[in-house]
PyMOL Python script that loads the backbone (N, CA, C, O; Angstrom):
from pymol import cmd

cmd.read_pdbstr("""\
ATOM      1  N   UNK A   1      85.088  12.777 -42.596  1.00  0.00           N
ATOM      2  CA  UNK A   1      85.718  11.608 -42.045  1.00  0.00           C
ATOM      3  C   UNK A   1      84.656  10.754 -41.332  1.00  0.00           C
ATOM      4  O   UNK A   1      84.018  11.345 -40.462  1.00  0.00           O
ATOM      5  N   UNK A   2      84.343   9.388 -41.568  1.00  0.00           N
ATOM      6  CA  UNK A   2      83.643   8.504 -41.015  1.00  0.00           C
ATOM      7  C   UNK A   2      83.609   8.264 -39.147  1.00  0.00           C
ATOM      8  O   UNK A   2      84.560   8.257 -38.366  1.00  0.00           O
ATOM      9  N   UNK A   3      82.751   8.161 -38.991  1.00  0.00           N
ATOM     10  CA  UNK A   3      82.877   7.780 -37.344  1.00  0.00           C
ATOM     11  C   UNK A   3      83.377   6.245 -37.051  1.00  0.00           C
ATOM     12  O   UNK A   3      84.162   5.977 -36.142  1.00  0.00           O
ATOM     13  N   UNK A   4      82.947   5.499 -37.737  1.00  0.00           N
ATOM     14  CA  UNK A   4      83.432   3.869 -37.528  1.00  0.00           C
ATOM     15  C   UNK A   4      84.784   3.715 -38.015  1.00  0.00           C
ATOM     16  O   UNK A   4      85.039   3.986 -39.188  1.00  0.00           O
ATOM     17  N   UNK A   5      85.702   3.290 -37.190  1.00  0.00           N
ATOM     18  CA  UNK A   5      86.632   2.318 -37.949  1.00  0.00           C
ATOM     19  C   UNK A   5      86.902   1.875 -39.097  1.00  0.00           C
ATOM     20  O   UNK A   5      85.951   1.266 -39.589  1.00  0.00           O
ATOM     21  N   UNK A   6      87.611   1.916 -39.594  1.00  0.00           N
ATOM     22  CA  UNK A   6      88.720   1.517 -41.142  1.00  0.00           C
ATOM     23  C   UNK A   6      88.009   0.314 -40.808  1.00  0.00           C
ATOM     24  O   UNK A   6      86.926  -0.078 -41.243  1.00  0.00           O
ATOM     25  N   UNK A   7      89.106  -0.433 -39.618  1.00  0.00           N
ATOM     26  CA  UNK A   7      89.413  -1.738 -39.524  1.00  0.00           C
ATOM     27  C   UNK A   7      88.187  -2.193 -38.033  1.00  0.00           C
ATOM     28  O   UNK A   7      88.058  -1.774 -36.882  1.00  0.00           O
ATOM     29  N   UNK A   8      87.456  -3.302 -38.925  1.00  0.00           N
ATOM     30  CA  UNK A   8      86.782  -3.753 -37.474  1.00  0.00           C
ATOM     31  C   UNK A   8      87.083  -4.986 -37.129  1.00  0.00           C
ATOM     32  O   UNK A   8      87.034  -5.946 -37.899  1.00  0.00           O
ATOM     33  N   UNK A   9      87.441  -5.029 -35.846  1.00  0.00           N
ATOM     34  CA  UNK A   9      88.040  -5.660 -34.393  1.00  0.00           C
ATOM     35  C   UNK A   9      87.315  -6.795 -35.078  1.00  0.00           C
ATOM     36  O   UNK A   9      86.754  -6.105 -35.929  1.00  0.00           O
ATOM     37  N   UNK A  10      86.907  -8.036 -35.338  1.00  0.00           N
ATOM     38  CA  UNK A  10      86.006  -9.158 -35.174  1.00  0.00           C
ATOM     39  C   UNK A  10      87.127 -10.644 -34.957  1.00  0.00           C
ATOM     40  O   UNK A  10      88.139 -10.949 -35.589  1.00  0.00           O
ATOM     41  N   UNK A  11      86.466 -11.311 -33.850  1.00  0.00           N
ATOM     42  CA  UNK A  11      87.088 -12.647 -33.529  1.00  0.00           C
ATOM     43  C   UNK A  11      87.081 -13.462 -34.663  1.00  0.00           C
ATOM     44  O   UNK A  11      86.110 -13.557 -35.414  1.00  0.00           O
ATOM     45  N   UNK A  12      88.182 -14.076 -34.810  1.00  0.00           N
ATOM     46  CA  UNK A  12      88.215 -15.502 -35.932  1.00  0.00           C
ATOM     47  C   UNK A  12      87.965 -16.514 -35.493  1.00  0.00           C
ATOM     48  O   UNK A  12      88.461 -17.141 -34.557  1.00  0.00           O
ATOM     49  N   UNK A  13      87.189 -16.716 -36.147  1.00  0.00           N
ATOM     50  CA  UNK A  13      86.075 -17.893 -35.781  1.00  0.00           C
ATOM     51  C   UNK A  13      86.454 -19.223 -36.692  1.00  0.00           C
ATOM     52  O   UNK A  13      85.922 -20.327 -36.570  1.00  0.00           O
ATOM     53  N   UNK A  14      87.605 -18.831 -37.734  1.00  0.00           N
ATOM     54  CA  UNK A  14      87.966 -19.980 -38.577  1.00  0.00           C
ATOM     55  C   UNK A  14      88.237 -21.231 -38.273  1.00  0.00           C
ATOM     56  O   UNK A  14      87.964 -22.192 -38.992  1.00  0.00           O
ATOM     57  N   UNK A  15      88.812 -21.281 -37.141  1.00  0.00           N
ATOM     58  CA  UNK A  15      89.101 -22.754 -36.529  1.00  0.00           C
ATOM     59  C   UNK A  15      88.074 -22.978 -35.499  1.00  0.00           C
ATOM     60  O   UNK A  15      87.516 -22.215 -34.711  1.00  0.00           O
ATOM     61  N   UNK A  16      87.965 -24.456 -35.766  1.00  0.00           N
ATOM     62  CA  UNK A  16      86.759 -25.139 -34.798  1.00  0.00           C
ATOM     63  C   UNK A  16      87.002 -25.185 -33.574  1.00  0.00           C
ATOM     64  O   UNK A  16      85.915 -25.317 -33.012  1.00  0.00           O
ATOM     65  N   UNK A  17      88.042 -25.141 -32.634  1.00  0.00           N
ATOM     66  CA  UNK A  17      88.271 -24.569 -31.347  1.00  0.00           C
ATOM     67  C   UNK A  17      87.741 -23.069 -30.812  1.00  0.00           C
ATOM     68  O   UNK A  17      87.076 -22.934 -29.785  1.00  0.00           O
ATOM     69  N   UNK A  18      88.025 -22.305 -31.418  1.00  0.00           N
ATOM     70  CA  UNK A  18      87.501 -20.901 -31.470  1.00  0.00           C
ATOM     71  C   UNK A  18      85.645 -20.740 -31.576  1.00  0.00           C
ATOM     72  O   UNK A  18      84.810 -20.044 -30.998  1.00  0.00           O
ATOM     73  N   UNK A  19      85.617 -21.557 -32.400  1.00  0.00           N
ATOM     74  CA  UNK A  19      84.286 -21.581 -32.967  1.00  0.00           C
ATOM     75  C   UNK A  19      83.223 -22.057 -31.614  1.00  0.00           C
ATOM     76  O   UNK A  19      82.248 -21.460 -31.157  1.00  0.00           O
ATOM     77  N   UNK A  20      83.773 -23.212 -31.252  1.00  0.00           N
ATOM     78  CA  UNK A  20      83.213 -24.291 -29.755  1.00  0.00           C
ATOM     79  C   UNK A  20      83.371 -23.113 -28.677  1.00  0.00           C
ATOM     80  O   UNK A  20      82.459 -22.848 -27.892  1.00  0.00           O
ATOM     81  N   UNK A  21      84.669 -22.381 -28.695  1.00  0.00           N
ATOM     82  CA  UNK A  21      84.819 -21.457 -27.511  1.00  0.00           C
ATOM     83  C   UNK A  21      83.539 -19.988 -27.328  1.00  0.00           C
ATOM     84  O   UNK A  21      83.083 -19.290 -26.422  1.00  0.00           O
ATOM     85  N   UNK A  22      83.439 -20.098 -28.380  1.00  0.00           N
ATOM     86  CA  UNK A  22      81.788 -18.855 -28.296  1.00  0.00           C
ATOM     87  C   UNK A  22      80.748 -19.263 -29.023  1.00  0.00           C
ATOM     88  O   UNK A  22      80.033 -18.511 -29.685  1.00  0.00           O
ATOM     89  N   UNK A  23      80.622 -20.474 -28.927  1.00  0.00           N
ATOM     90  CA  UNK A  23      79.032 -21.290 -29.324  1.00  0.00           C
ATOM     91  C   UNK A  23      78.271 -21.265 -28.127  1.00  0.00           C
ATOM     92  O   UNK A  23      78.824 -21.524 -27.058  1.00  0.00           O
ATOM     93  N   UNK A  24      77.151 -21.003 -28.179  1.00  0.00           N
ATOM     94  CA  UNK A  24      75.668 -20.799 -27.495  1.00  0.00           C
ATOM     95  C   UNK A  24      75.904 -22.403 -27.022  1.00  0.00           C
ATOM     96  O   UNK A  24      76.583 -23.229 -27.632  1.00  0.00           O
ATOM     97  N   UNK A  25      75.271 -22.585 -25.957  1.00  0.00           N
ATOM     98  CA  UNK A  25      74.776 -24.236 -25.410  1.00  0.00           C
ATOM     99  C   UNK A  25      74.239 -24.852 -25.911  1.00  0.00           C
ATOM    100  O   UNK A  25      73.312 -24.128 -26.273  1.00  0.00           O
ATOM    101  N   UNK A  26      73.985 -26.143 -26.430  1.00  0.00           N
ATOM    102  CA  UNK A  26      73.683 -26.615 -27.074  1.00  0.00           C
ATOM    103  C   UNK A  26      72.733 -28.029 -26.190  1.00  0.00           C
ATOM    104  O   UNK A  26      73.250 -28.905 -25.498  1.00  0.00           O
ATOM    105  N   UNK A  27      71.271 -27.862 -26.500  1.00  0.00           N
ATOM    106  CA  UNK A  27      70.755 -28.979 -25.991  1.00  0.00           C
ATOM    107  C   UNK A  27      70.638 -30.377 -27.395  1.00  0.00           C
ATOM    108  O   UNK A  27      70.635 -30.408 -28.626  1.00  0.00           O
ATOM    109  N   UNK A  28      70.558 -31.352 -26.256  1.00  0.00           N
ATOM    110  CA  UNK A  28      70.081 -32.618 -27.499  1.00  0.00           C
ATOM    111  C   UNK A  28      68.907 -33.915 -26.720  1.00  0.00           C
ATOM    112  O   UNK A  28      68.621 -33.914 -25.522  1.00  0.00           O
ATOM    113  N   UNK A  29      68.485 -34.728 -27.540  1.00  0.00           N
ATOM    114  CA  UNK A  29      67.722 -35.450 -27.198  1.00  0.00           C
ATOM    115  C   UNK A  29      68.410 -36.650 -25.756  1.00  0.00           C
ATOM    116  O   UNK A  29      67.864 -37.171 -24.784  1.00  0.00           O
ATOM    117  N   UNK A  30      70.164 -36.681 -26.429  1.00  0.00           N
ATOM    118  CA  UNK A  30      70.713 -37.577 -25.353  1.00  0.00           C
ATOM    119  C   UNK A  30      71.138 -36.413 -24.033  1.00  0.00           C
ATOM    120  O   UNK A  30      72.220 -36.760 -23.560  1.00  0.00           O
ATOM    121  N   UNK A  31      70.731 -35.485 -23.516  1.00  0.00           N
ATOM    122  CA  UNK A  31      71.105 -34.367 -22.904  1.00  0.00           C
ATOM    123  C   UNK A  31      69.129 -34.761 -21.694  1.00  0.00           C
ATOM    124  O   UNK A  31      69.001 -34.495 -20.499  1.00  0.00           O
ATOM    125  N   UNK A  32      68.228 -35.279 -22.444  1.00  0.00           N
ATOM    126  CA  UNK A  32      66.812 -34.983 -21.596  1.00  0.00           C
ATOM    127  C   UNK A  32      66.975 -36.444 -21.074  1.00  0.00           C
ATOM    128  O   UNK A  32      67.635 -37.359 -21.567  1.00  0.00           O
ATOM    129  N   UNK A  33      66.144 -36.427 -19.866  1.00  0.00           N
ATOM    130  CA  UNK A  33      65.805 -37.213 -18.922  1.00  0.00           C
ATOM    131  C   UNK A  33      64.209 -37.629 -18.750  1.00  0.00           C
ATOM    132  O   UNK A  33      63.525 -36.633 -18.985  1.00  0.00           O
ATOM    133  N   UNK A  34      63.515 -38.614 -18.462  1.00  0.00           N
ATOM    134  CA  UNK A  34      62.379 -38.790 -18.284  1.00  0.00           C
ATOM    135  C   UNK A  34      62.175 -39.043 -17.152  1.00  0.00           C
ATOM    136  O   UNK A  34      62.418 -40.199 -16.806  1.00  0.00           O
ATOM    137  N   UNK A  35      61.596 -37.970 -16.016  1.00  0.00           N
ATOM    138  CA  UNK A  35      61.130 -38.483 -15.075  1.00  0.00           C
ATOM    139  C   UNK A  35      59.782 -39.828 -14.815  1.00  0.00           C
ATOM    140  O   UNK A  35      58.791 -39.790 -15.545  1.00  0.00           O
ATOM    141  N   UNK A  36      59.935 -41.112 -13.554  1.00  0.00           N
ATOM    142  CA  UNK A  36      59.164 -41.698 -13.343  1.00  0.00           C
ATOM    143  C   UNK A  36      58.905 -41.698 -11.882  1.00  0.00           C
ATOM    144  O   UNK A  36      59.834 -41.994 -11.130  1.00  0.00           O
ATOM    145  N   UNK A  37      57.754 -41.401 -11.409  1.00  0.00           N
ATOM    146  CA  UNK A  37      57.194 -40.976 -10.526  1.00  0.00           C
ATOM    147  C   UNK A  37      56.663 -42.496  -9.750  1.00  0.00           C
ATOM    148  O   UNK A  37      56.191 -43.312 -10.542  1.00  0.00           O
ATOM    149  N   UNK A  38      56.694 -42.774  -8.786  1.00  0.00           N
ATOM    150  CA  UNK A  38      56.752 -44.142  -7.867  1.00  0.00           C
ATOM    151  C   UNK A  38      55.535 -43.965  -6.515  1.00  0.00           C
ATOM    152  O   UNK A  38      55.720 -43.412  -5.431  1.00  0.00           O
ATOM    153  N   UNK A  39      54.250 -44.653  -7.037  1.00  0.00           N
ATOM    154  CA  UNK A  39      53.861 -44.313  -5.275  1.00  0.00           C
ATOM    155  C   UNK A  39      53.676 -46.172  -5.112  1.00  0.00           C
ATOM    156  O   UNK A  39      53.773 -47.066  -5.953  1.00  0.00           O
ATOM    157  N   UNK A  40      53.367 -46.198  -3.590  1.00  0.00           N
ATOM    158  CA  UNK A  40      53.054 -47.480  -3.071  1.00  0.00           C
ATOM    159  C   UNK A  40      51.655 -48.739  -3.558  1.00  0.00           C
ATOM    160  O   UNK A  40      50.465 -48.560  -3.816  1.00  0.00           O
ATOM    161  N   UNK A  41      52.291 -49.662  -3.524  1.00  0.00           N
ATOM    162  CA  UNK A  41      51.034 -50.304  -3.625  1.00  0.00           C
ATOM    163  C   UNK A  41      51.169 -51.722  -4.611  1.00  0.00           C
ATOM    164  O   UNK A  41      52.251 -52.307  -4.563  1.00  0.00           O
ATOM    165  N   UNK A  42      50.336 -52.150  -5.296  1.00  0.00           N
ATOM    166  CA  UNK A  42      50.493 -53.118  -6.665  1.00  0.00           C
ATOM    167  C   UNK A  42      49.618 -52.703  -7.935  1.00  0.00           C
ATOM    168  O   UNK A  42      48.603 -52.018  -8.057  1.00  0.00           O
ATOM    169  N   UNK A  43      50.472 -53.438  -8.874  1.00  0.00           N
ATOM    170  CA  UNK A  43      49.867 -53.159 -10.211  1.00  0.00           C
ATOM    171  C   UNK A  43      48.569 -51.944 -10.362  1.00  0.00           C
ATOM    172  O   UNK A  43      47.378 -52.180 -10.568  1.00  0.00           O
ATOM    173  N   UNK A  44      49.480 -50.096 -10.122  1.00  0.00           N
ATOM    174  CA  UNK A  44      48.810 -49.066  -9.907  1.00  0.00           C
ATOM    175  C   UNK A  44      49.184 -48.351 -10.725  1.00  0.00           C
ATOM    176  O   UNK A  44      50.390 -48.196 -10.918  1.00  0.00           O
ATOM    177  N   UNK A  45      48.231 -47.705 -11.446  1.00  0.00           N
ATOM    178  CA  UNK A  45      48.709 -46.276 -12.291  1.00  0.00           C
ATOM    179  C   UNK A  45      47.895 -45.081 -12.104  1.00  0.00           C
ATOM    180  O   UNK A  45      46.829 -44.938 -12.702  1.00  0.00           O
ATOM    181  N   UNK A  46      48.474 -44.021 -11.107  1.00  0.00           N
ATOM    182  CA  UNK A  46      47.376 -43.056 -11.152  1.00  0.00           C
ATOM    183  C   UNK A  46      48.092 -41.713 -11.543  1.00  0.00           C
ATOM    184  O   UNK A  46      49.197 -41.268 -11.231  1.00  0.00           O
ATOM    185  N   UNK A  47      46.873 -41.121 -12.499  1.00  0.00           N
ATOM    186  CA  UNK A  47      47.498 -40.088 -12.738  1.00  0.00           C
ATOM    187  C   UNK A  47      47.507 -38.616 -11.863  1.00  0.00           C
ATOM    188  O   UNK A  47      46.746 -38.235 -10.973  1.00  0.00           O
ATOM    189  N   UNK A  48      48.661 -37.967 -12.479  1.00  0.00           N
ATOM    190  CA  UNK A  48      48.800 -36.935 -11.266  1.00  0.00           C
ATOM    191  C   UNK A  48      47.976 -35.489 -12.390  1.00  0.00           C
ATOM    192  O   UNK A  48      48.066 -34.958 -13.497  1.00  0.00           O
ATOM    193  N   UNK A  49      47.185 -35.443 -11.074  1.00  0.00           N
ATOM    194  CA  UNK A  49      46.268 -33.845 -11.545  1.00  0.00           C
ATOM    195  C   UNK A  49      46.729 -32.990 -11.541  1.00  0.00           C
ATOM    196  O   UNK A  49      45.769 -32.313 -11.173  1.00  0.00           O
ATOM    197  N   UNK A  50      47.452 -32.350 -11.642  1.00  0.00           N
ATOM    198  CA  UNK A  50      48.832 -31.482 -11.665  1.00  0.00           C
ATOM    199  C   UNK A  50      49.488 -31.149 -12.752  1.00  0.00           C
ATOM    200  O   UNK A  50      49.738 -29.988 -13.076  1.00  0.00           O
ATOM    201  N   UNK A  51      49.838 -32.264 -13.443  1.00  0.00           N
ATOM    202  CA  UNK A  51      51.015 -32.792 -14.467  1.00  0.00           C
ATOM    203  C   UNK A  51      50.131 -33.421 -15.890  1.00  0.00           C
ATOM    204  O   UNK A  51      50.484 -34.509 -16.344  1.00  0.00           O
ATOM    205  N   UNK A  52      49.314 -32.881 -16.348  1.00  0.00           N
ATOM    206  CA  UNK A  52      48.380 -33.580 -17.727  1.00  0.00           C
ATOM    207  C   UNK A  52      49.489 -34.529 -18.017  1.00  0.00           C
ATOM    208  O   UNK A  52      50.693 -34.273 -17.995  1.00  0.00           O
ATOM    209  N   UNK A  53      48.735 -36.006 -18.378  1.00  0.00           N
ATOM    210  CA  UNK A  53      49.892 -36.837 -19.393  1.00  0.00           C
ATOM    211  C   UNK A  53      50.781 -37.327 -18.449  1.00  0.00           C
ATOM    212  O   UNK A  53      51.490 -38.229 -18.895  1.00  0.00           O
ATOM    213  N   UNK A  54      50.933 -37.096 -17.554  1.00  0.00           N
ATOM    214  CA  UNK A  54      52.019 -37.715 -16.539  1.00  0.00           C
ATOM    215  C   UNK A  54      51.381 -38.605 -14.976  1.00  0.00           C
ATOM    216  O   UNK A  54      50.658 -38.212 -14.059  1.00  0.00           O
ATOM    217  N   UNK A  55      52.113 -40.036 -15.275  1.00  0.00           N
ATOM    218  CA  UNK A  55      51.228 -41.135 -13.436  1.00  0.00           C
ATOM    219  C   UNK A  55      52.468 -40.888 -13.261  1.00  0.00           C
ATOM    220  O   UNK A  55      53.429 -40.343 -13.805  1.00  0.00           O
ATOM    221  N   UNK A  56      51.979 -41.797 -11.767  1.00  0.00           N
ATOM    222  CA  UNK A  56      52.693 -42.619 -11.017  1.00  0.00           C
ATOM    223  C   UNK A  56      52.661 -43.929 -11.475  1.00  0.00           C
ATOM    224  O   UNK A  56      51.635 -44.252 -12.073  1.00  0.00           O
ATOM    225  N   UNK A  57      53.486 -44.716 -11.348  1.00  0.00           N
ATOM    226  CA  UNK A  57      53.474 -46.330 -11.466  1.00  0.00           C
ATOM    227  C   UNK A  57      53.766 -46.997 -10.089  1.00  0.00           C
ATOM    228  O   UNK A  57      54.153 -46.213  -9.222  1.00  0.00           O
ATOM    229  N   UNK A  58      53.670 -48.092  -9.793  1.00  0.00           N
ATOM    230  CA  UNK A  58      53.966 -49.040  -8.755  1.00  0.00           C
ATOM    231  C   UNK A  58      54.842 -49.693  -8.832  1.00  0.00           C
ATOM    232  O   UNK A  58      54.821 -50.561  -9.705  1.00  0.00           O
ATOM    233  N   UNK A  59      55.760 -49.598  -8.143  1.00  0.00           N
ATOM    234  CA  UNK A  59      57.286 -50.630  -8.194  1.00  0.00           C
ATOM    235  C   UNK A  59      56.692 -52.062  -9.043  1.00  0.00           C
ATOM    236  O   UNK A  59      57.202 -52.002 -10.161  1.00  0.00           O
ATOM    237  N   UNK A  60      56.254 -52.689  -8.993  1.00  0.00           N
ATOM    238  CA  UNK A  60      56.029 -53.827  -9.830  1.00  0.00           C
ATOM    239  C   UNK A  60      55.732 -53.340 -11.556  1.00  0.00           C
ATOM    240  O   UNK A  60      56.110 -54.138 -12.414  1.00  0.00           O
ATOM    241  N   UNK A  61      55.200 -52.307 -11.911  1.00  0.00           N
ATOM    242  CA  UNK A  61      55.124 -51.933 -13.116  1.00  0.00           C
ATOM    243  C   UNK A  61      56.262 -51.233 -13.768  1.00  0.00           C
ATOM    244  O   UNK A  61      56.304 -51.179 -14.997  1.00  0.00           O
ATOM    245  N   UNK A  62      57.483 -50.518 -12.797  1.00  0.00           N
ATOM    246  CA  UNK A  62      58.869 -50.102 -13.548  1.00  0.00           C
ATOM    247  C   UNK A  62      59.123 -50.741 -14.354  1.00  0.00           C
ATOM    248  O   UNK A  62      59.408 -50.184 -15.414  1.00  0.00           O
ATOM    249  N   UNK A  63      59.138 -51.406 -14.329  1.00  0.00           N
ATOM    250  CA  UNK A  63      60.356 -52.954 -15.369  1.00  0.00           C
ATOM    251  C   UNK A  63      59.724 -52.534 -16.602  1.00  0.00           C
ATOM    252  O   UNK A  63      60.220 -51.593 -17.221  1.00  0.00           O
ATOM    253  N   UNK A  64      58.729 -53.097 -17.015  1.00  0.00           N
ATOM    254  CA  UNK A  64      57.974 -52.535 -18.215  1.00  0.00           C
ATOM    255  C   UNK A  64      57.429 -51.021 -18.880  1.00  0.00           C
ATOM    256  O   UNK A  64      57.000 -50.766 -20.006  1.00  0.00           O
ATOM    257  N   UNK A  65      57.632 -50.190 -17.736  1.00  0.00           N
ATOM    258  CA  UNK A  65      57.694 -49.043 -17.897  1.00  0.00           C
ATOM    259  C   UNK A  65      59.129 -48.472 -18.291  1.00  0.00           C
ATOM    260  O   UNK A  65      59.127 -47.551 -19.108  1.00  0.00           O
ATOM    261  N   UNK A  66      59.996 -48.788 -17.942  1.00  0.00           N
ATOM    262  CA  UNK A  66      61.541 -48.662 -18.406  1.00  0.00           C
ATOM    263  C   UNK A  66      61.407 -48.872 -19.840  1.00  0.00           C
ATOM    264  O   UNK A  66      61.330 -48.004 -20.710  1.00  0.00           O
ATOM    265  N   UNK A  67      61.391 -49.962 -19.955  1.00  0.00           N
ATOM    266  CA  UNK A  67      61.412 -50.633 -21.740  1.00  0.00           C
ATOM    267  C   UNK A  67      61.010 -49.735 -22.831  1.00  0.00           C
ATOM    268  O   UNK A  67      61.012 -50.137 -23.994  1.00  0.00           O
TER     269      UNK A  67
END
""", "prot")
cmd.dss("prot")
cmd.show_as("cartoon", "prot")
cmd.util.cbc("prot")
cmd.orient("prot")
């Protein structure tokens, strides 16, 4: 006689409610954020030694940095 079960127990997953109800999280591109980092001053960009690839900008340079 087998040790496992005839019949195995498994959730139905057939309908897309069920399916959403035990789906893993799901990231997406509209889900990320871009931080912008702000120090004082005018028309400034310095980068932070810390963070490769990543300044600060100067309130006068947001606007175009947004875009």
């Amino acid at each position: 006689m087998p040790h496992f079960p005839a019949t195995r127990m498994r959730r139905n997953r057939r309908t897309d409610w069920s399916r959403r109800l035990t789906a893993e999280s799901g990231l997406s591109v509209n889900d990320l954020i871009w931080p912008i980092f702000v120090c004082a001053g005018e028309n400034r960009i310095e980068p932070i030694p810390s963070m490769p690839g990543v300044v600060r900008y100067s309130v006068d340079r947001l606007a175009e940095v947004a875009r």
